[in-house]
C-alpha positions in Angstrom: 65.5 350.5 199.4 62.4 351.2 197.5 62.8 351.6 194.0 59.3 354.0 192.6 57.7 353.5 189.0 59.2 356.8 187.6 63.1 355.4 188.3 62.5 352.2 186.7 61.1 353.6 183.9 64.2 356.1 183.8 66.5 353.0 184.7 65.1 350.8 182.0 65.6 353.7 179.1 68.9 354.4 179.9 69.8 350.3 180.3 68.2 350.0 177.1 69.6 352.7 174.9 73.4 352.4 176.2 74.0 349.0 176.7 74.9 348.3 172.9 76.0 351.7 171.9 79.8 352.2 172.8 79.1 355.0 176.0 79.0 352.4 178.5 76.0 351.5 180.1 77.3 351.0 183.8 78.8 354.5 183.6 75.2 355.7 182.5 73.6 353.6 184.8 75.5 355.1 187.4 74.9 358.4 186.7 71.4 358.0 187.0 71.2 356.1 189.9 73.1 359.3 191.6 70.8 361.7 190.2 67.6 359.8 190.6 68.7 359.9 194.8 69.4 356.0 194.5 72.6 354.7 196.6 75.0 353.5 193.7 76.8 350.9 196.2 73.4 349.9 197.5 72.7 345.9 197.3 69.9 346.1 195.7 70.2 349.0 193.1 73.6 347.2 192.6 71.4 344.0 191.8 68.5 345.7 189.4 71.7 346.9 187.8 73.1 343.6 186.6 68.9 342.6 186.5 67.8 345.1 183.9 70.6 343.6 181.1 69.1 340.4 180.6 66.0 341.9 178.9 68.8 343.9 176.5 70.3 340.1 175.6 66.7 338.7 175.2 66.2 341.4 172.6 69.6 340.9 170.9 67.8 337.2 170.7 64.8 337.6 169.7 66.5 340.2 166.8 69.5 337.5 165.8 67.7 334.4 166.6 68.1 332.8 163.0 71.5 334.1 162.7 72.1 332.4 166.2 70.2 329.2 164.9 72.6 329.1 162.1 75.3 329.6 164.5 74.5 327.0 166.6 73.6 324.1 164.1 76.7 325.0 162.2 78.8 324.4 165.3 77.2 320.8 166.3 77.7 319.9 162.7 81.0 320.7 162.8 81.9 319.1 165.7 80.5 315.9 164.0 81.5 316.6 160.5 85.1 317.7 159.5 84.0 319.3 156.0 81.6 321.1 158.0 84.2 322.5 159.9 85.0 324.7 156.7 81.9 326.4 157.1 83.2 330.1 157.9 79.8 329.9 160.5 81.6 327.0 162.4 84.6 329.5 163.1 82.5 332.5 163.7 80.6 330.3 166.3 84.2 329.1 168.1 85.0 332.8 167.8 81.7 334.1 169.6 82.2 331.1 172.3 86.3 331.7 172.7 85.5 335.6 173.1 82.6 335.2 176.0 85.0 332.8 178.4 87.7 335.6 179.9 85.1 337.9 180.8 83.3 335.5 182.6 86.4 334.5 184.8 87.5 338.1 185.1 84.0 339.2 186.3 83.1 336.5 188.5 87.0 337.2 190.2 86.5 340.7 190.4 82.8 340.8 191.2 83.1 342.4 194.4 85.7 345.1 193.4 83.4 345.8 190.1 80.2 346.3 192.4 82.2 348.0 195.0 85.2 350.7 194.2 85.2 351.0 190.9 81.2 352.0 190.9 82.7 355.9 191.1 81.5 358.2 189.1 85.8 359.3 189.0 86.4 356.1 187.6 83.2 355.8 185.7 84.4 359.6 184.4 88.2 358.8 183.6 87.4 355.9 182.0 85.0 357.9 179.2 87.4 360.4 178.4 90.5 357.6 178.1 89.0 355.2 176.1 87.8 357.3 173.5 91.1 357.8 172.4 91.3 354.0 172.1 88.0 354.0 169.9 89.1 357.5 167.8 92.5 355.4 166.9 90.1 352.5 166.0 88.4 354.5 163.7 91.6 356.1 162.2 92.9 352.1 161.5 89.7 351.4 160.1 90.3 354.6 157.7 93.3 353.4 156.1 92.2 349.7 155.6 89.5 351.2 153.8 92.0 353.1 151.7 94.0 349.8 151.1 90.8 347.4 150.3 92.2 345.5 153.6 88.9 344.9 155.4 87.8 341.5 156.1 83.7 340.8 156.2 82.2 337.8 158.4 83.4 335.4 156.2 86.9 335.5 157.4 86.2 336.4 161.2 88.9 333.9 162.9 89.1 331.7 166.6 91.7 334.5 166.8 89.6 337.5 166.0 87.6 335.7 169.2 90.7 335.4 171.5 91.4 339.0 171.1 88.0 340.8 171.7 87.3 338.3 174.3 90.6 339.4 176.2 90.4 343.2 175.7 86.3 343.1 176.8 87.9 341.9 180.0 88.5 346.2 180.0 85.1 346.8 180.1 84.5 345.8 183.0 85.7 349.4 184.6 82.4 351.5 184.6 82.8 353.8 181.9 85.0 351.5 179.4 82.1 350.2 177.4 82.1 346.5 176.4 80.4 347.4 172.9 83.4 350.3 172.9 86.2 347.5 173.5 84.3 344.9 171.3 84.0 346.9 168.1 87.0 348.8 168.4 89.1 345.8 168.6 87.5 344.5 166.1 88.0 347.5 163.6 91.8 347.0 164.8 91.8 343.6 163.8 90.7 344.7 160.3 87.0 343.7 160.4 84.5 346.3 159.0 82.0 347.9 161.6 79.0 346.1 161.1 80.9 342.4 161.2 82.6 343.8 164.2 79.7 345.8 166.0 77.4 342.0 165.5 80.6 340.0 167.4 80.1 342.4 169.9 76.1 341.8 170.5 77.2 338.0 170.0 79.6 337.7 173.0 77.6 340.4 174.9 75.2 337.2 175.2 76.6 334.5 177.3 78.5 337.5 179.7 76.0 339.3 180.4 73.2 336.6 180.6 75.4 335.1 183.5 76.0 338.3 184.8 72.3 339.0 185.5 70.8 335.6 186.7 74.0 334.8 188.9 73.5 338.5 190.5 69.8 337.9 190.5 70.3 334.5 192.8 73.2 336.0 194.7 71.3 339.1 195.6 67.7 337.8 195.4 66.6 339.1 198.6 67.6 342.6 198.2 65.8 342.9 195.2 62.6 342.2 196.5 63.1 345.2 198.5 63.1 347.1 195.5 59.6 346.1 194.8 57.8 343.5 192.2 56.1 346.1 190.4 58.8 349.1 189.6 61.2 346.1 188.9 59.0 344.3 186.1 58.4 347.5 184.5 62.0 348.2 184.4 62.7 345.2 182.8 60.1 346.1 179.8 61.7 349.4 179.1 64.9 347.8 179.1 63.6 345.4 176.7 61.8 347.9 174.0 64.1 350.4 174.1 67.2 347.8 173.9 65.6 346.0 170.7 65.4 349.4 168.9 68.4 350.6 169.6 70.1 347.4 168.3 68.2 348.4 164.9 69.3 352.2 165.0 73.0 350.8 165.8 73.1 348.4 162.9 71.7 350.9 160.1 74.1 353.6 161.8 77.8 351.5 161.8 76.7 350.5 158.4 77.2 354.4 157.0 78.9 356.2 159.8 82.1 356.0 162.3 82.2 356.1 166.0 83.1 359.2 166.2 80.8 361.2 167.2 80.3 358.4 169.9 84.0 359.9 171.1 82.7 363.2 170.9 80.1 362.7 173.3 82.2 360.5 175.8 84.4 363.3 176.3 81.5 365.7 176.8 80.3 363.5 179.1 83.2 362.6 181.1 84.3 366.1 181.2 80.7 367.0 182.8 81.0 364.3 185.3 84.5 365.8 186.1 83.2 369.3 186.7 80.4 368.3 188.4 82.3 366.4 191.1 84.6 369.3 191.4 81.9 371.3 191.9 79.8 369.8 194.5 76.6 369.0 192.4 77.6 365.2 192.4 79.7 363.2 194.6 81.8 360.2 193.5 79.4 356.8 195.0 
């Protein structure tokens, strides 16, 4: 399938601006492929899919790289030095690396029924409208910590913190979940604010989705060159650009606002996907 400059570019915007925020960027992807005339179950679209997300983890490098330096030293220093291992960067960095292992042995179990039956715009719909309530609750916990003077900042992320948001991202592997949605939500849960939490979230995204993208990249290489050199590279630019900003615009908004009207928009969203399979004017794959 031949994949034209004009749904690359459309592809690579969409990749970009939802893969961090928490709407769910498989659900959007999706959505678009459908509209754009693509075959969602195609091979190869199925391939630029997982494709266009390593250019959104490059940018969350290139935007944390010192952070990631730090993480990284502190963690081989502490493996060598046990007062280093006091370091709250030394924990953080077990917690990013604890969180990234289950959905990398979920994903790679599950690969074919991720890529298969649950690329349906029902499930990708259902899934919107149900985990919002899951993020609004978030949102109401995170509320009364405030109240208390109960939230915890990066300094006192834990292995545990890790364990958790690494099991419950493991959800977001259903289209329409949203890995950022599970990530930060959990982590407001667990009591850390919403810019420590929403930063765990673009940590862990990392390894998974890195993985995710050059194993389906190998796995599927030969479809994707039927997509076309050109519309493909292009994509991957978009995704790029428009990923890095929107990692900005997230950061500055968490720090000031809630997820709510993320909620708000999920339910739209789902509710239009609903109707719209109802009504004829989409069909489910």
């Amino acid at each position: 399938m031949d994949l034209t400059y004009a749904q690359a570019v459309i592809l690579g915007v969409v990749e970009g601006l939802t893969e961090f925020l928490p709407v769910s960027s498989t659900g959007h992807l999706t959505i678009a492929e459908q509209l754009l005339g693509l075959t969602v179950d195609d091979p190869g679209v199925t391939a630029y899919t997982a494709l266009i997300q390593v250019p959104a983890i490059v940018a969350t490098f290139i935007y944390f790289w010192k952070k990631i330096v730090r993480l990284v030293v502190a963690w081989f220093r502490g493996l060598r030095d046990k007062e280093a291992r006091q370091e709250h960067e030394y924990t953080l960095a077990w917690a990013v690396i604890v969180g990234s292992i289950p959905v990398g042995i979920v994903g790679f179990a599950l690969k074919d029924v991720i890529a298969g039956p649950l690329r349906s715009l029902w499930v990708v719909a259902f899934a919107l409208i149900l985990w919002s309530a899951v993020i609004w609750l978030a949102e109401r916990r995170h509320d009364v910590l405030v109240a208390h003077g109960e939230q915890r900042g990066e300094g006192e992320v834990t292995v545990k913190d890790g364990v958790v948001l690494g099991l419950v991202q493991c959800v977001s592997l259903i289209p329409g979940v949203s890995r950022s949605g599970t990530t930060i939500s959990f982590g407001l849960f667990q009591g850390l604010n919403r810019v420590v939490a929403t930063e765990l979230s673009f940590f862990m995204a990392i390894p998974a989705l890195t993985a995710a993208g050059l194993f389906e990249t190998v796995h599927s290489r030969h479809d994707l060159a039927g997509m076309g050199v050109g519309p493909i590279v292009l994509g991957m630019v978009v995704s790029f650009v428009v990923a890095y900003a929107s990692i900005a615009w997230l950061l500055r908004f968490v720090a000031t606002n809630s997820l709510r009207p993320f909620v708000w928009y999920r339910l739209a969203l789902g509710a239009f996907i609903v109707v719209g399979l109802l009504a004829g004017w989409m069909t489910a794959t």
